[in-house]
C-alpha positions as CSV (number, residue, x, y, z in Angstrom):
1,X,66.4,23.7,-38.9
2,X,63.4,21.7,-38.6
3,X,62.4,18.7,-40.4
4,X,60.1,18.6,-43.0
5,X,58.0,16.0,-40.7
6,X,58.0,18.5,-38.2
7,X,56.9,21.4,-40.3
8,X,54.3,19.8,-41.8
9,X,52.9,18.5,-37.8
10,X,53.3,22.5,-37.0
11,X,51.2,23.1,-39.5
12,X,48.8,20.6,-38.6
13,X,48.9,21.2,-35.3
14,X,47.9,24.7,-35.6
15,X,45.0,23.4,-38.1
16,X,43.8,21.6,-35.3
17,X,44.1,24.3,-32.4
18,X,41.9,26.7,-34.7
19,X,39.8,24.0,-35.2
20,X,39.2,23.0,-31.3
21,X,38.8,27.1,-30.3
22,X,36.2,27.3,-32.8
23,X,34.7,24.3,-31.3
24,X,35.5,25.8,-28.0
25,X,33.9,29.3,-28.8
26,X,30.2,27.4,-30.0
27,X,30.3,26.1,-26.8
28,X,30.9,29.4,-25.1
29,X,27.8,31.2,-27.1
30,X,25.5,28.5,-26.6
31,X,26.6,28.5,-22.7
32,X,26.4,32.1,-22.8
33,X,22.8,32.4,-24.4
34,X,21.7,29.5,-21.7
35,X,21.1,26.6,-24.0
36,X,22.2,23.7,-24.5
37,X,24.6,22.8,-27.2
38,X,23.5,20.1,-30.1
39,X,24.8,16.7,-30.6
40,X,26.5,18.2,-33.5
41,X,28.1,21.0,-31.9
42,X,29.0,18.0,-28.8
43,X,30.4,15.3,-31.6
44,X,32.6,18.1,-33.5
45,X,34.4,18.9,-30.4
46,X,35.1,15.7,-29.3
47,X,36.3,14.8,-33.0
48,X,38.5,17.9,-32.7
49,X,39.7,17.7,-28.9
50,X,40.6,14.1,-30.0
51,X,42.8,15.0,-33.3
52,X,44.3,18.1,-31.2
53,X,45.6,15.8,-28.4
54,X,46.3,13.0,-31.3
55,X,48.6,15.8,-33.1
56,X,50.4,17.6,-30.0
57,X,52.1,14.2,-29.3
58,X,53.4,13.4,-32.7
59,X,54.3,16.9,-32.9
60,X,55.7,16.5,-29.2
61,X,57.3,13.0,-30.4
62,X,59.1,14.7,-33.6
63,X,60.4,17.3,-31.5
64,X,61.8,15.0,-29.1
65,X,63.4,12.8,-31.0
66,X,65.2,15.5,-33.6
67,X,66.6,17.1,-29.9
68,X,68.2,13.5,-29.1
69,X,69.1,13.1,-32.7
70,X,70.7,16.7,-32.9
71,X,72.5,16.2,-29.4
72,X,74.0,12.5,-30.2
73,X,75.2,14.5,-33.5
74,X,77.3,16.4,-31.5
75,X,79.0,14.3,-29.3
């Protein structure tokens, strides 16, 4: 069963992905209608590339070491 560490970076994690495809999708329509995108647009992707990538390694990290935890458990 997972940790409640881990289930609260799942949950923040996922936060984040729906965050970054949004992100990734106004990029996508302004490509799409041949402009450019804003700063704004520009500065929340970066912001939520950065706290995706920030995230997936804690999340990565916790999952890693409750595996080591659960497998030294066992022996």
């Amino acid at each position: 069963m997972a940790t409640d560490e881990i289930r609260d970076l799942r949950h923040k994690y996922k936060a984040a992905y729906t965050t970054y495809l949004s992100c990734v999708q106004s990029l996508s329509d302004a490509s799409q209608r041949g402009a450019w995108p804003g700063p704004e647009v520009l500065g929340n992707e970066e912001r939520a590339f950065n706290e995706l990538s920030f995230l997936r390694q804690a999340l990565l990290d916790a999952l890693y070491e409750h595996s080591r935890q659960v497998a030294k458990a066992q022996h």
